[in-house]
N, C-alpha and C positions, 0 to 999 in steps of 0.2 A: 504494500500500500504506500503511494507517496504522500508526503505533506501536507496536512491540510483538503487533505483529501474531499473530506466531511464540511468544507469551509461553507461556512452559510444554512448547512442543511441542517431540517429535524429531525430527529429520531426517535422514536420509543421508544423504551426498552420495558415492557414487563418482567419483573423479577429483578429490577437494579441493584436494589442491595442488599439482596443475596451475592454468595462468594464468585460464582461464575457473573451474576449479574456487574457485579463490581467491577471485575476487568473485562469487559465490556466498556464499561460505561468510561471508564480511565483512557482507555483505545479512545472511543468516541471522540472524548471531549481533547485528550493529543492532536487529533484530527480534524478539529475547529465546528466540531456537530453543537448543536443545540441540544439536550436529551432532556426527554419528559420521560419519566417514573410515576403509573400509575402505581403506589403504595398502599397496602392492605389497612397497615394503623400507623398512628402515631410514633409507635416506639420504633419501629424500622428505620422512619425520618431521624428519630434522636440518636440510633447507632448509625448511623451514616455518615464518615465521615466525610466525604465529598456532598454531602447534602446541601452548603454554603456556597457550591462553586456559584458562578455567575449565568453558565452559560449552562446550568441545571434548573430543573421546571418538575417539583417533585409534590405530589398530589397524593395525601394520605384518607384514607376510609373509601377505598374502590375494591367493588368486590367483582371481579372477574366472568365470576359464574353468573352474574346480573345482566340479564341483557340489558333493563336501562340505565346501570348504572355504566355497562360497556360504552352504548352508545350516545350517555350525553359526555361522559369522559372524550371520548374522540370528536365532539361535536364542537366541544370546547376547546379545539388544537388550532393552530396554524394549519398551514397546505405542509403535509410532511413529506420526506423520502422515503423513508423505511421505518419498519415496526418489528421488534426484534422481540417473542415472548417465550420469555424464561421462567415466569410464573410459574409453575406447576406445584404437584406434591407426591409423594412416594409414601408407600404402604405395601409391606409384605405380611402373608398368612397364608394357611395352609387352604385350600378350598372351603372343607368342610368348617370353617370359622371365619369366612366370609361370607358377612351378609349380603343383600341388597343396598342396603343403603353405603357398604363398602364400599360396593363394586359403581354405583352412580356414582361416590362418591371420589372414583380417581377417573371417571371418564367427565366429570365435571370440573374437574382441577384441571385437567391435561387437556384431553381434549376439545371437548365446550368451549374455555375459555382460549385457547388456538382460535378456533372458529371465531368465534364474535371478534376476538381483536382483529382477524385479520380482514372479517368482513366492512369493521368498519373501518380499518386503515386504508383499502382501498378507496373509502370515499372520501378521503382527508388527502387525495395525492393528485399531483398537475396531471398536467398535458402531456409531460415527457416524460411518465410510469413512477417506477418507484420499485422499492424492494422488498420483501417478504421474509423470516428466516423464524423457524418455529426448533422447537427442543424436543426430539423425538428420544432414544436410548437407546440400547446396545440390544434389549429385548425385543427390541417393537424391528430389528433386521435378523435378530434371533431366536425366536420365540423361545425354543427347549431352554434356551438359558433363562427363562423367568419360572421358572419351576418353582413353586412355592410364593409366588408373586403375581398370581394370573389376572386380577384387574389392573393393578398396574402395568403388566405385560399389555395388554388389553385395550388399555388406554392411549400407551404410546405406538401402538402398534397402527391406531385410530390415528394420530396425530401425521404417524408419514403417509400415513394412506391420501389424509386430506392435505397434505403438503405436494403431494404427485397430480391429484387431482388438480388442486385449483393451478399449479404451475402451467399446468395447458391449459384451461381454459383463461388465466390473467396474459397469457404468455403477450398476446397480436395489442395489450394496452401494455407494453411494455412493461408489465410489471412482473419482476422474477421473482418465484417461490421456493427457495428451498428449507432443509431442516440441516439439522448435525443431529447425532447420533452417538454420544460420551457414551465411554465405558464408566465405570466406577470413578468418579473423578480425585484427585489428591486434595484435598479439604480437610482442616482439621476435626472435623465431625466424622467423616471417615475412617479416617485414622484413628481415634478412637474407639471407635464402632469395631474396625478389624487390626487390632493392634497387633495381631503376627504376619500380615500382609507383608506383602513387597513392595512398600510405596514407590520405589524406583520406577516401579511398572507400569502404574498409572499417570494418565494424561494429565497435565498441568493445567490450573485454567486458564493460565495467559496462553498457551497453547490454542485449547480448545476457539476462547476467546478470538486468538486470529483469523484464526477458520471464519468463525461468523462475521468477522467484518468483514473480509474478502466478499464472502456473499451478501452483502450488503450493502459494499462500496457501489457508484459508478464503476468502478475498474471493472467490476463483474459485468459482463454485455452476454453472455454464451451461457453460464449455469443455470437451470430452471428442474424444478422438477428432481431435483435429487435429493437425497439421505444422504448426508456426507458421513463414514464410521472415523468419528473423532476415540482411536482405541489407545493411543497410544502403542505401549509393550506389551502392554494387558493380553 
């Protein structure tokens, strides 16, 4: 990506200040982006350190899975370039201790809320298209590996499905749609979680991070329609 790449443009970012959302948003704003952060609560905004920058636009009590709350959030935007949503949530169990309102409730996290942002970032975007980039997993290009996780498998699986679709049909309004696709990401929550892992193995987020602004940038003119497996070593 060169300089300034982002100069002048908006962005979105759902999920900003989360860990991956973070270097994201760091990338962005290096590269002279505007980013808006629809924010779940309060307290996200107040661990945020980059929440003071100038050239941030962060907007806390937005709930995702709301349609009207999705689309007076976007109503309320500029003309943007890209919408970048990392919002989701994760939950593993066994089948048999998955309920209904589990299994809604990771195809509401993930994919639902993919869907409305993206439908309504399209209508927040010029004449000369714009860009799309949604957070699929490592499950949703592999399914046997969510073994023990099948709405979450389920739901990102949802998420590339609809990132292939709408990439042909946004493709002739110039507007490109892709996902990435993380393995286990290297996050200190992780690393806690699997503390005899090989953290060497997994993907970095400033790593992953680069991926999606490539697909995001103007530089991107050709990708459309893909799952990129951000796996690292893993």
């Amino acid at each position: 990506m060169s300089d300034n790449e982002f100069d002048g443009l908006n962005v979105v970012v759902s999920g900003g200040t989360g860990g991956l959302g973070r270097a994201v948003v760091d990338r962005l704003l290096g590269a002279g982006a505007h980013v808006f952060i629809p924010a779940f609560s309060t307290d996200e905004v107040e661990r945020f350190d980059l929440a003071s920058h100038k050239n941030i636009s962060i907007t806390p009590g937005q709930n995702l899975t709301d349609e009207a709350h999705v689309e007076a959030y976007y109503q309320g935007l500029p003309e943007i370039w890209a919408s970048i949503h990392i919002a989701g949530g994760f939950a593993m169990a066994p089948l048999a201790e998955t309920s209904k309102a589990d299994f809604m409730r990771q195809m509401e996290m993930n994919a639902l809320s993919s869907f409305l942002c993206s439908r309504e970032a399209v209508k927040r975007m010029g004449a000369g298209g714009g860009r799309i980039v949604n957070i699929a997993a490592r499950p949703a290009l592999e399914p046997r590996t969510g073994a023990g996780m099948a709405a979450y498998t389920a739901s990102k699986a949802a998420v590339a499905a609809l990132t292939q679709a709408l990439g042909e049909e946004l493709a002739g309004d110039g507007i490109l749609v892709n996902a990435v696709a993380p393995s286990i990401l290297d996050t200190p929550p992780n690393r806690a979680a699997m503390a005899d892992a090989n953290f060497d193995l997994w993907p970095k987020v400033e790593e992953v991070a680069a991926t999606i602004i490539h697909l995001a940038s103007p530089e991107n003119r050709v990708a459309r329609s893909s799952v990129v497996a951000v796996y690292g070593k893993s």
